[in-house]
GUDRENLO-549069 format. One record per residue (C-alpha): residue in three letters; x, y, z; residue number from 1. Coordinates in steps of 0.2 Angstrom, whole numbers, always signed. Each point is the difference from the previous one (the first is absolute). Layout:
BEGIN
<"ALA",<X,Y,Z>,NUM>
...
! end
This chain:
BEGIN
<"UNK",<+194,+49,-219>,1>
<"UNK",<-7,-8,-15>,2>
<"UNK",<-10,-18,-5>,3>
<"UNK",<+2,-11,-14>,4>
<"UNK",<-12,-14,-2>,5>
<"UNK",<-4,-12,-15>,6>
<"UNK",<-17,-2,+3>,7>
<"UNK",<-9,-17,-1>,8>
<"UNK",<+12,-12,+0>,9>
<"UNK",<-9,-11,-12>,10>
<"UNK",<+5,-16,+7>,11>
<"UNK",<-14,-13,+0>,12>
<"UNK",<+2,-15,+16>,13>
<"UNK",<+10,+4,+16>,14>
<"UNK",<+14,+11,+0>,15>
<"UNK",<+19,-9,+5>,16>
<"UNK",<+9,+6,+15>,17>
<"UNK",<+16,+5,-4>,18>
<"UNK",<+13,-6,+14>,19>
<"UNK",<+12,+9,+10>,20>
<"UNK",<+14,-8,-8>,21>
<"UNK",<-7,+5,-18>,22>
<"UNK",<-4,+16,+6>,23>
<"UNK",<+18,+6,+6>,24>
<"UNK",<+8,+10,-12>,25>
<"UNK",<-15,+2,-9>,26>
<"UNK",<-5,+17,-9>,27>
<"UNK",<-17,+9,+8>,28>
<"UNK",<-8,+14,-12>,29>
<"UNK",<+13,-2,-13>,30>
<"UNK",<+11,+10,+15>,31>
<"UNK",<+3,-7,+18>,32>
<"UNK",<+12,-12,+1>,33>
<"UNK",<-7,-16,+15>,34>
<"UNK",<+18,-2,+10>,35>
<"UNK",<-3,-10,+17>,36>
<"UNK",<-19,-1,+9>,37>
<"UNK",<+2,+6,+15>,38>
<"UNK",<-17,-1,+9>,39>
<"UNK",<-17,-11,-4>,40>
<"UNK",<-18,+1,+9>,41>
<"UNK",<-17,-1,-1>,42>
<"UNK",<-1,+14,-12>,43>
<"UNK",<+15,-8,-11>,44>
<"UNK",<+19,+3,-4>,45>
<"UNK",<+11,+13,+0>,46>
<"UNK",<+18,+2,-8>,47>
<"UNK",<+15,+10,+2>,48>
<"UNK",<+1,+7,-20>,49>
<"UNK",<+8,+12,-10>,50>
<"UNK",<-7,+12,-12>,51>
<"UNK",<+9,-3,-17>,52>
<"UNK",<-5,+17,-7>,53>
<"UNK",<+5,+10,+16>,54>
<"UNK",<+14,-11,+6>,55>
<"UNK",<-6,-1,+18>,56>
<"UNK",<-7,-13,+14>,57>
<"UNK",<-17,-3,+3>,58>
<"UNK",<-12,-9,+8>,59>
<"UNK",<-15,-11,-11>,60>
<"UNK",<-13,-5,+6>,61>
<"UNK",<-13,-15,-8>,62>
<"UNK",<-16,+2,+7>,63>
<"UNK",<-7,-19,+1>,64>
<"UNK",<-18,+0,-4>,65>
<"UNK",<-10,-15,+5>,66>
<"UNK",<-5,-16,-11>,67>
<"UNK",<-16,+2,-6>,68>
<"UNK",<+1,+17,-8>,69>
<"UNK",<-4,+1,-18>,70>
<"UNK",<+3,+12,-12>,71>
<"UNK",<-14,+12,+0>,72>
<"UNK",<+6,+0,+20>,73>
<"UNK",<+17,+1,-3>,74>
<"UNK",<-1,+16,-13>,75>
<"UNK",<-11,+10,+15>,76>
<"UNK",<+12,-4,+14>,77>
<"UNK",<+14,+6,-11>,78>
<"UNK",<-7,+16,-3>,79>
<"UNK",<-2,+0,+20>,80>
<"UNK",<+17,-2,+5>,81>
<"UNK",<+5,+14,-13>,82>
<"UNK",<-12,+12,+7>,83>
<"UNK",<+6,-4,+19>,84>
<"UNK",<+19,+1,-5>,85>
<"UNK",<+0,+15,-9>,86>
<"UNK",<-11,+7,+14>,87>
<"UNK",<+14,-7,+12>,88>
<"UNK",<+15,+7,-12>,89>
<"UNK",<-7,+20,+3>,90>
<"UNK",<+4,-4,+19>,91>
<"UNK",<+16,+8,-2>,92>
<"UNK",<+7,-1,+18>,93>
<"UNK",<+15,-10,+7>,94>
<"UNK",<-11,-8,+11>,95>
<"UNK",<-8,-9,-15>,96>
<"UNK",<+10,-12,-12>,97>
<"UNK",<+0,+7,-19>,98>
<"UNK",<-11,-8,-13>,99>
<"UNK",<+10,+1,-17>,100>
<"UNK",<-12,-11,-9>,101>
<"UNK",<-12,-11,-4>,102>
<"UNK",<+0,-16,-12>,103>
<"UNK",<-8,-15,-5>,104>
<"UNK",<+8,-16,-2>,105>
<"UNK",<-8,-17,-1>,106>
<"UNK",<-19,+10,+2>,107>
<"UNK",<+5,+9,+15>,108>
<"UNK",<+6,+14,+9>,109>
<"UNK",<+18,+4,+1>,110>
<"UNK",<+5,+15,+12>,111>
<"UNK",<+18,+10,-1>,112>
<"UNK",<+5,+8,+16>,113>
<"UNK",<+13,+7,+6>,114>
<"UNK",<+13,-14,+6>,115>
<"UNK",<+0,+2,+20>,116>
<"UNK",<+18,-9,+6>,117>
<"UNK",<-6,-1,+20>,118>
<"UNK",<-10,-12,+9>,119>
<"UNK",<-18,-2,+3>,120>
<"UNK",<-5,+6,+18>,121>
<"UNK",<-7,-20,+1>,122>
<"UNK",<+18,-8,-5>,123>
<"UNK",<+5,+15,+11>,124>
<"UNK",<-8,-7,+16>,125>
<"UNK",<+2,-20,-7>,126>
<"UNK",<+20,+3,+2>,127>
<"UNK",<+3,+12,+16>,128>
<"UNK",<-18,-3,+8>,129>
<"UNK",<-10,+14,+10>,130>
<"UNK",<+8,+19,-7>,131>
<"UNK",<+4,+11,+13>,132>
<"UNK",<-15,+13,+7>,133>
<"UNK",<+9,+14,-10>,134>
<"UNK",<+5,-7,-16>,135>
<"UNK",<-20,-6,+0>,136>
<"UNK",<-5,+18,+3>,137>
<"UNK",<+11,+5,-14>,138>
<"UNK",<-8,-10,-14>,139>
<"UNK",<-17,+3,+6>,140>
<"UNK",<+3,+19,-3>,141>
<"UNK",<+6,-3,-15>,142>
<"UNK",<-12,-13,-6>,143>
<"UNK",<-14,+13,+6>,144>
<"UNK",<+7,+15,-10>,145>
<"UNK",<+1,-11,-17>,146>
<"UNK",<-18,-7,+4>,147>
<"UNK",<-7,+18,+2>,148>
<"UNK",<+7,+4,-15>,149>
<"UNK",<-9,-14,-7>,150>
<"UNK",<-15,+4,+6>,151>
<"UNK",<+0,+18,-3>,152>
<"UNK",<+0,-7,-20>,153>
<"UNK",<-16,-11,+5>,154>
<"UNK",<+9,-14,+0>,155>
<"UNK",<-2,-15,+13>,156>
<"UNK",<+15,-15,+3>,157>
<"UNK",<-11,-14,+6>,158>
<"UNK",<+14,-9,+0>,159>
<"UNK",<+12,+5,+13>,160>
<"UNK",<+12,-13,+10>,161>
<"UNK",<+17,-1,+5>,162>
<"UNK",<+4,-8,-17>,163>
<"UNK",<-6,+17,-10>,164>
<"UNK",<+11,+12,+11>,165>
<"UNK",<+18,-2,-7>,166>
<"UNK",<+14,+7,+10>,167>
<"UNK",<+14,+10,-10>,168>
<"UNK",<+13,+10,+10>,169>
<"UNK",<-10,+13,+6>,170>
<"UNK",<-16,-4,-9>,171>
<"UNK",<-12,-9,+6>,172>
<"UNK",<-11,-3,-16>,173>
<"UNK",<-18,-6,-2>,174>
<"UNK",<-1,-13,-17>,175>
<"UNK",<-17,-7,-9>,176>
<"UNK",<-12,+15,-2>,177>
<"UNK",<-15,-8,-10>,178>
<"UNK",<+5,-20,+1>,179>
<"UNK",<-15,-1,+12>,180>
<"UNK",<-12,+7,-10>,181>
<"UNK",<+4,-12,-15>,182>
<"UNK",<+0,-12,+13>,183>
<"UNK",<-18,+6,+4>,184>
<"UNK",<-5,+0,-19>,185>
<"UNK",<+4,-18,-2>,186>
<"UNK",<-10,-5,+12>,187>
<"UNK",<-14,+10,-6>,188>
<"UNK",<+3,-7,-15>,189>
<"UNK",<+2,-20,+1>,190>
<"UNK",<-14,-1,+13>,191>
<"UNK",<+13,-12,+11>,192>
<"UNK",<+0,+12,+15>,193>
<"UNK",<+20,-4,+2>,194>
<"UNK",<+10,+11,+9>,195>
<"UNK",<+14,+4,-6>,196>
<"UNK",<+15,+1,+13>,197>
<"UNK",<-1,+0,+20>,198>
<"UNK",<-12,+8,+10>,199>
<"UNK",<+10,+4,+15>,200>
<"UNK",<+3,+17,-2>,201>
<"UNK",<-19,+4,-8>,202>
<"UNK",<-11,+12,+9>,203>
<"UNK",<-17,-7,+7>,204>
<"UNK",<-11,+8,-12>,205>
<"UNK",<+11,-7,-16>,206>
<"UNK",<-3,-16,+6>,207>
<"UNK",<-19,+3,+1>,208>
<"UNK",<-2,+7,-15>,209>
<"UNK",<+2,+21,+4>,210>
<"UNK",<+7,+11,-13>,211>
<"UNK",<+18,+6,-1>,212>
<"UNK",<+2,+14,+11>,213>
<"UNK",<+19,+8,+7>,214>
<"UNK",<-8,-5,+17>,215>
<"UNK",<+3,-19,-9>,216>
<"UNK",<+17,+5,-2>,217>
<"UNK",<+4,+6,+19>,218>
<"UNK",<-5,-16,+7>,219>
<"UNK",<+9,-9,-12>,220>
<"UNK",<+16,+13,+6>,221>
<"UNK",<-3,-4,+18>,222>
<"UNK",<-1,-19,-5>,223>
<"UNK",<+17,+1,-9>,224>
<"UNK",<+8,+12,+14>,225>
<"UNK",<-7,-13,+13>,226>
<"UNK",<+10,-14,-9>,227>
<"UNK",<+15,+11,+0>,228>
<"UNK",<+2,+2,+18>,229>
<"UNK",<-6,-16,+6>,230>
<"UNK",<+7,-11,-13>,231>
<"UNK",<-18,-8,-4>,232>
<"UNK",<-17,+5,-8>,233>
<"UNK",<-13,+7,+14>,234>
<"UNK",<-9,-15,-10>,235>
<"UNK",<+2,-17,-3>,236>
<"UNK",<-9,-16,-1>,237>
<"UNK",<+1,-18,-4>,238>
<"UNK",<-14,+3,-16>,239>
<"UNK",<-2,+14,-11>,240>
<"UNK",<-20,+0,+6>,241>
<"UNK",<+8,+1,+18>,242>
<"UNK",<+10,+14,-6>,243>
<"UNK",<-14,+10,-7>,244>
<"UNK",<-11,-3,+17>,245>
<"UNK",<+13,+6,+10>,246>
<"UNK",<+4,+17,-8>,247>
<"UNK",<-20,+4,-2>,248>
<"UNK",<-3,-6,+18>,249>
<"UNK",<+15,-1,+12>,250>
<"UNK",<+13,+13,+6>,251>
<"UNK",<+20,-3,-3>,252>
<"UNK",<+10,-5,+15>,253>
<"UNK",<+5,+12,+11>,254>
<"UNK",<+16,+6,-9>,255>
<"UNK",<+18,-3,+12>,256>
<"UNK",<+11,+8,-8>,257>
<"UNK",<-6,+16,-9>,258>
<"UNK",<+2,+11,+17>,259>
<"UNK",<-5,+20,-7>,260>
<"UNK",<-6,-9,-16>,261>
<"UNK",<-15,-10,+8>,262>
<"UNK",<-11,+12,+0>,263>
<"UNK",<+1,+7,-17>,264>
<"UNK",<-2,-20,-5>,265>
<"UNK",<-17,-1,+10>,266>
<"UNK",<-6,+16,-8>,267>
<"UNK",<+5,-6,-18>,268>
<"UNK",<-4,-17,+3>,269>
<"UNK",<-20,+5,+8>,270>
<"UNK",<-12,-10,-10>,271>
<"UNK",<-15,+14,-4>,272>
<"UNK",<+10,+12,-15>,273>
<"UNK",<-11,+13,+9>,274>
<"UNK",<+9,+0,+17>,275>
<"UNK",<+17,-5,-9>,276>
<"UNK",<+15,+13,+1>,277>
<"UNK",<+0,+10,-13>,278>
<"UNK",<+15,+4,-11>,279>
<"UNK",<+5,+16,+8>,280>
<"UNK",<-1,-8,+19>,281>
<"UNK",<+11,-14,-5>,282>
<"UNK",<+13,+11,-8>,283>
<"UNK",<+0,+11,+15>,284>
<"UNK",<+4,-15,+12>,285>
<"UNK",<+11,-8,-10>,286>
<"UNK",<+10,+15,-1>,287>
<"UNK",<-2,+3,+20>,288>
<"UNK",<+7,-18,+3>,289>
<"UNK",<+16,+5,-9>,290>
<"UNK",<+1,+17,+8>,291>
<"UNK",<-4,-8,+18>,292>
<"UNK",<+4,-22,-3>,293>
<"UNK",<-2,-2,+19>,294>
<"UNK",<-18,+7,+0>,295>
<"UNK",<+3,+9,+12>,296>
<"UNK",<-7,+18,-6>,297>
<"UNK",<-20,+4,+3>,298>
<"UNK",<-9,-8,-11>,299>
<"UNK",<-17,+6,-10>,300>
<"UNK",<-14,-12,-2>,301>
<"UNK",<-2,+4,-22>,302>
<"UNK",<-18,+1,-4>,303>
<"UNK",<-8,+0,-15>,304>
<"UNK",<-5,+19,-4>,305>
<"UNK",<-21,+1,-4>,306>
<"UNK",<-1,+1,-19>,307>
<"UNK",<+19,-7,-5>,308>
<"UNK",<-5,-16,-9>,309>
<"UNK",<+13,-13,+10>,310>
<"UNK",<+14,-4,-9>,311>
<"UNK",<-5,+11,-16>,312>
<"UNK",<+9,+11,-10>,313>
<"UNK",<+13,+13,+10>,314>
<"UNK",<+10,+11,-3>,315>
<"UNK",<+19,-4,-5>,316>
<"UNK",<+14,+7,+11>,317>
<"UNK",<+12,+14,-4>,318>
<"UNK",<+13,-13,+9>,319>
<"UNK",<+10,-9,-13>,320>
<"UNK",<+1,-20,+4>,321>
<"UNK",<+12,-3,+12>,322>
<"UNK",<+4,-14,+12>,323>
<"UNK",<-3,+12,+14>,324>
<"UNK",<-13,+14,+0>,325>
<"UNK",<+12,+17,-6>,326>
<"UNK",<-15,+11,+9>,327>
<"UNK",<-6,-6,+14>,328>
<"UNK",<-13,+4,+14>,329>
<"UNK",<+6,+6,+18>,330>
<"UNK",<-10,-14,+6>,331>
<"UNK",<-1,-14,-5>,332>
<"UNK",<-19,-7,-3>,333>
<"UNK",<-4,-19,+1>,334>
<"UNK",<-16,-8,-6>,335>
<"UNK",<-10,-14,+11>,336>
<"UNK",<-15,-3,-5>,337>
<"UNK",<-12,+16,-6>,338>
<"UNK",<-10,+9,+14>,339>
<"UNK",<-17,-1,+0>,340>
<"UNK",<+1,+20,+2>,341>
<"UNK",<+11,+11,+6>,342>
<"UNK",<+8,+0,+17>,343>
<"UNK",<+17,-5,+11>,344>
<"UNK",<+7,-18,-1>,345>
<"UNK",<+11,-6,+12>,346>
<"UNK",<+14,-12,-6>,347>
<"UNK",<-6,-18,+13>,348>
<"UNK",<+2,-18,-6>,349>
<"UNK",<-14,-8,+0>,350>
<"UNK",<+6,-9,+17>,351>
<"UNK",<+1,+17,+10>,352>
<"UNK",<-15,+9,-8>,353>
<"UNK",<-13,-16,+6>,354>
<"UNK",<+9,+0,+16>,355>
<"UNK",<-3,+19,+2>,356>
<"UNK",<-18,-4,-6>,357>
<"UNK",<-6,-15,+15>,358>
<"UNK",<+10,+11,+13>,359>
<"UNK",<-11,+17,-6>,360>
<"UNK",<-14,-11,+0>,361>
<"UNK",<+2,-8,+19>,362>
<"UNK",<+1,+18,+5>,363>
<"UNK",<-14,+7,-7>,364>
<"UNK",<-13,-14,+7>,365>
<"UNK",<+8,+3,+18>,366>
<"UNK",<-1,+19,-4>,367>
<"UNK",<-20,+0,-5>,368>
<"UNK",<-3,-13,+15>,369>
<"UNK",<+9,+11,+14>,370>
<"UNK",<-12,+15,-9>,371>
<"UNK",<-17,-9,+4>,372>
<"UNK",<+2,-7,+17>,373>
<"UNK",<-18,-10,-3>,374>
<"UNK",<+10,-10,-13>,375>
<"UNK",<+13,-3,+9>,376>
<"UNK",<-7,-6,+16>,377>
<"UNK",<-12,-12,-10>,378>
<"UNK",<+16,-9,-9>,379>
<"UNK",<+15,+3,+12>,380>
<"UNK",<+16,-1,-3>,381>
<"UNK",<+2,-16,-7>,382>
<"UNK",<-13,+3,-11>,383>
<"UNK",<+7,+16,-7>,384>
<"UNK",<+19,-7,-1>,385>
<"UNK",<-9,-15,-13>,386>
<"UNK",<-9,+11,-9>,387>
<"UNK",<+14,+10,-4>,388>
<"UNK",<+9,-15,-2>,389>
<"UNK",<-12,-5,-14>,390>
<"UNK",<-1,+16,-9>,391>
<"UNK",<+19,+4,+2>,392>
<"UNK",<+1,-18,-13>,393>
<"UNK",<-16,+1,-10>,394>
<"UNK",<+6,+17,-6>,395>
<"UNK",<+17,-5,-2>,396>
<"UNK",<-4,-15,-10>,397>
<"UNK",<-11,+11,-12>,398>
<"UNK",<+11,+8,-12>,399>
<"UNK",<-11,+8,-15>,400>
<"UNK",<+7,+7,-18>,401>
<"UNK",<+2,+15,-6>,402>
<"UNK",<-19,+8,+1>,403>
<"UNK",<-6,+15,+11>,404>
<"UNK",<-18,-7,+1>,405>
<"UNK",<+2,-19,-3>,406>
<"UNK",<+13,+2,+15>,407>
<"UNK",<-11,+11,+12>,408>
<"UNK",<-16,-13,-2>,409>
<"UNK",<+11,-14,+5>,410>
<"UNK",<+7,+7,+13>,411>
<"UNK",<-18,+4,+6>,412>
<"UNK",<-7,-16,-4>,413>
<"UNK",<+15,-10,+9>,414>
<"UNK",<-3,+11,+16>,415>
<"UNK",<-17,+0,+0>,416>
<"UNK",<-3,-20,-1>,417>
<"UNK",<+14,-2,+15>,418>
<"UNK",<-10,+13,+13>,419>
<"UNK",<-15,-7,-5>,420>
<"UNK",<+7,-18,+4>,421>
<"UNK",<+6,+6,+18>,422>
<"UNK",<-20,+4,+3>,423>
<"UNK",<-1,-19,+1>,424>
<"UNK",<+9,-6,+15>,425>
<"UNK",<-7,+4,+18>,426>
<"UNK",<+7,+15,+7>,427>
<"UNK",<+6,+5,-18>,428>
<"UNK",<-1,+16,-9>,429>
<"UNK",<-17,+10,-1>,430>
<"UNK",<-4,+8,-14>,431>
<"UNK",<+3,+15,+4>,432>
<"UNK",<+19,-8,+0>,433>
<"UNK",<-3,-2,-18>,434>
<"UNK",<-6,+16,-3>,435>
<"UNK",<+15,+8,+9>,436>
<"UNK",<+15,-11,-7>,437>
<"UNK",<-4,-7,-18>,438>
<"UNK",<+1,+19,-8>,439>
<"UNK",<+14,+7,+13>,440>
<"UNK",<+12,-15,-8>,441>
<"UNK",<-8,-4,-15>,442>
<"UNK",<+6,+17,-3>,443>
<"UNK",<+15,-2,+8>,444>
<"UNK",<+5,-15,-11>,445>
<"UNK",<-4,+9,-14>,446>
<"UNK",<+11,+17,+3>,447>
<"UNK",<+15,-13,+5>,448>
<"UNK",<-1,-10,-16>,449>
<"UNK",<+1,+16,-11>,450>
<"UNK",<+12,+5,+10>,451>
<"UNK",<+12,-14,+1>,452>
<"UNK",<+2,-7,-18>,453>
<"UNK",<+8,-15,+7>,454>
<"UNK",<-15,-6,+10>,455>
<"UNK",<-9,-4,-19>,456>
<"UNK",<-1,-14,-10>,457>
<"UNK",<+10,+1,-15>,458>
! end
C-alpha cells in the first residue's frame, strides 16, 4: 500500500465542498475512477470505483473531517489515518477488507479497499429481520477469528457494528480498522467533544473515557450479534445522553430469540472487561452452538484463566476460516457468564434456579428448628412455616453479580438482618435461632448461587 499527499493545501478561507453530482466520475489520486456512491455515514462517503491503472473495482472511502479543523489540524490527522490504514493493510486475513491505498483529496483522507459486493450485516437484518440462531453463530465465529487477528497485530476496531461487517458468499468480513481512531483524534484535536457516529454498540468503558482494549471489541461483538438475532440493538433510547446512561448503567433486555446464543451474548455483553468473555471462550461457544444449535450438549461455565489479560492477544488457530469449525471439540462448550472460580454449573433459567433456592430455603429453617426442639416449642409451627416463608423469598429476591466475597457478605448480611428481625415479635426466634440459621443458609444460598448460574444477576 502506498500514500500520496500534497501537503498543505495552501488555500487561505474555508475550503468548498464538492457535491455528489460533481464528484461522480471524478478522478481521485490521479488513479480511481468515483462511479456511483454507494453508502454515506457519520464518518463520510463511500463509492463503488475502479482503479484505472489496475483495471479493477474498488471501494473509496472520504473520510469527512468536521468544521472547524484548520490546517495545522488537518496535516496531523492526515498523518494519522495513514499510519492506522497501513497498519490495517498488514492485516492480511479474509476476515478483514484489503486496504489498497490511501489519498488526499479536498484536505482529507481518501481510503481504497477492496470492493466488497454483499450486504452490511445492518441492511442484512433491515431487509429479512432477526437471522436465524445459526447463521448468527456463523458470522460471530468468523468475525472473532478476523478480530484476533487484529488484535494479535496490536490493533483495536473501536468501531464495530452491523454496518462494519459486510457479508460476501461465505465471508463474513470486518471494514473500518482505524476510522475510530481518527474519529478519536478529532476530537482531541477541535476541543468540540463530538462524537462521531452512534454509540449503540460502544462498550461501557469507551464511553467513559477507558482506553482501547480487544475486551472493547467483544462487547461491541456481542452488541452487533445481539442485533443480529433479535433484530434490534440490546440499546436504544429516545436521546443520545439516554443512550450513553443506559449502556454504562442498565443491562440489555432479556434476549427472546438467541436460544444457545443467549449466553455467550450475556458473557460478551457483561459490562466489567475484567469479567467479560475472553476471545478464546467466545470462539469456543460459538463453535459449540453450531456443533449442538439445540443447546442441548453439557455446557462449561468459561472462566477467565488467573493471569490471561481478558480479551488480549491469543493465539491464532490452525483451522482455516470457515463458516463452520473444520476441527471441532467432542463437546461442545457454551460460555454464560465467567465463574467466580472453578466448579459445576447446572444449566436452570433463572425461573427454576430461584425456585429451587426459596423451596432449599423452607427446608432448611424447618430442618434446624425440628434439630433444637427449645426453638421449636417456643415458635410453633406457624411461626416456623412464616419464617421460612420469609427467608424462602428474601433470598430469592437477592440475586448478587459475579463476586465470590461480595456475594458471600450479602448473603450473610441479608440473613442475618431477617433472623435478627424474628427476635422482635413475642414468641419469636431467640438468638440462639439466629445463631443456628443465619450461617447454615447464608451458606446455603451462597453454594446454590455458584452453583446455579441462572439464579444471578446478569
Amino acid at each position: 500500500m502506498r500514500a500520496r499527499f500534497r501537503g498543505r493545501s495552501g488555500q487561505d478561507g474555508p475550503r468548498r465542498v464538492t457535491t455528489v453530482a460533481e464528484l461522480r466520475g471524478a478522478l481521485i489520486g490521479g488513479r480511481y475512477r468515483l462511479l456511483e456512491l454507494v453508502g454515506r455515514g457519520g464518518m463520510g462517503r463511500v463509492w463503488r470505483g475502479r482503479d484505472e491503472t489496475l483495471g479493477r473495482e474498488v471501494a473509496v472511502k472520504q473520510v469527512t473531517l468536521p468544521d472547524g479543523v484548520d490546517d495545522e489540524q488537518r496535516e496531523v490527522l492526515l498523518r494519522r489515518v495513514v499510519r492506522e490504514a497501513q497498519a490495517a493493510a498488514r492485516l492480511n486475513h479474509p476476515g478483514i477488507v484489503t486496504v489498497h491505498d490511501v489519498v488526499e483529496h479536498e484536505g482529507a483522507p481518501v481510503i481504497v479497499m477492496e470492493y466488497v459486493t454483499g450486504p452490511s450485516l445492518a441492511a442484512a437484518v433491515a431487509a429479512d429481520g432477526a437471522l436465524p440462531v445459526r447463521r448468527v453463530a456463523e458470522i460471530g465465529v468468523l468475525m472473532l477469528r478476523a478480530l484476533r487477528k487484529a488484535h494479535d497485530a496490536g490493533i483495536v476496531h473501536r468501531d464495530l457494528k452491523p454496518d462494519n461487517v459486510l457479508l460476501m458468499d461465505d465471508r463474513v468480513i470486518i471494514t473500518d480498522f482505524g476510522i475510530a481512531h481518527l474519529s478519536d483524534a478529532t476530537t482531541a484535536l477541535t476541543h468540540t467533544g463530538t462524537l462521531l457516529g452512534t454509540p449503540a454498540y460502544m462498550p461501557p468503558e469507551q464511553l467513559e473515557g477507558g482506553p482501547p482494549a480487544p475486551a472493547g471489541d467483544l462487547w461491541s461483538l456481542g452488541a452487533t450479534l445481539y442485533c443480529a438475532v433479535e433484530g434490534r440493538p440490546p440499546f436504544t433510547a429516545a436521546t443520545f445522553t439516554a443512550l450513553c446512561v443506559a449502556i454504562v448503567t442498565q443491562e440489555p433486555p432479556a434476549p427472546e430469540r438467541a436460544g444457545p446464543l443467549a449466553p455467550v451474548l450475556a458473557a460478551l455483553l457483561t459490562k466489567d472487561p475484567r469479567w467479560r468473555a475472553g476471545a478464546d471462550g467466545a470462539l469456543a461457544a460459538l463453535e459449540g452452538v453450531l456443533l449442538d444449535p439445540a443447546g442441548t450438549a453439557d455446557a462449561a461455565v468459561a472462566g477467565v484463566p488467573d493471569g490471561t489479560p481478558v480479551g488480549g492477544p491469543e493465539p491464532e488457530p490452525a483451522v482455516a476460516p470457515a463458516v463452520a469449525p473444520a476441527v471441532a471439540p467432542a463437546v461442545a462448550p457454551a460460555v454464560a457468564l465467567p465463574s467466580p472460580g472453578p466448579g459445576p454449573a447446572v444449566r436452570l433459567g433463572p425461573g427454576p434456579a430461584l425456585l429451587l433456592r426459596g423451596l432449599v430455603c423452607m427446608a432448611l429453617v424447618w430442618a434446624v428448628a425440628t434439630a433444637f426442639p427449645g426453638q421449636y416449642a417456643r415458635t410453633g409451627p406457624m411461626g416456623i412455616f412464616l419464617m421460612s416463608l420469609g427467608a424462602a423469598l428474601v433470598n430469592t429476591v437477592v440475586r448478587p453479580r459475579p463476586s465470590v466475597v461480595r456475594s458471600w457478605l450479602l448473603f450473610l448480611t441479608v440473613n442475618t438482618a431477617l433472623f435478627t428481625a424474628g427476635t422482635v415479635p413475642q414468641n419469636g426466634w431467640g438468638w440462639d435461632g439466629v445463631i443456628h440459621n443465619v450461617p447454615v443458609l447464608a451458606a446455603a444460598n451462597w453454594i446454590l448461587w455458584w452453583l446455579l448460574p441462572g439464579g444471578r444477576r446478569p
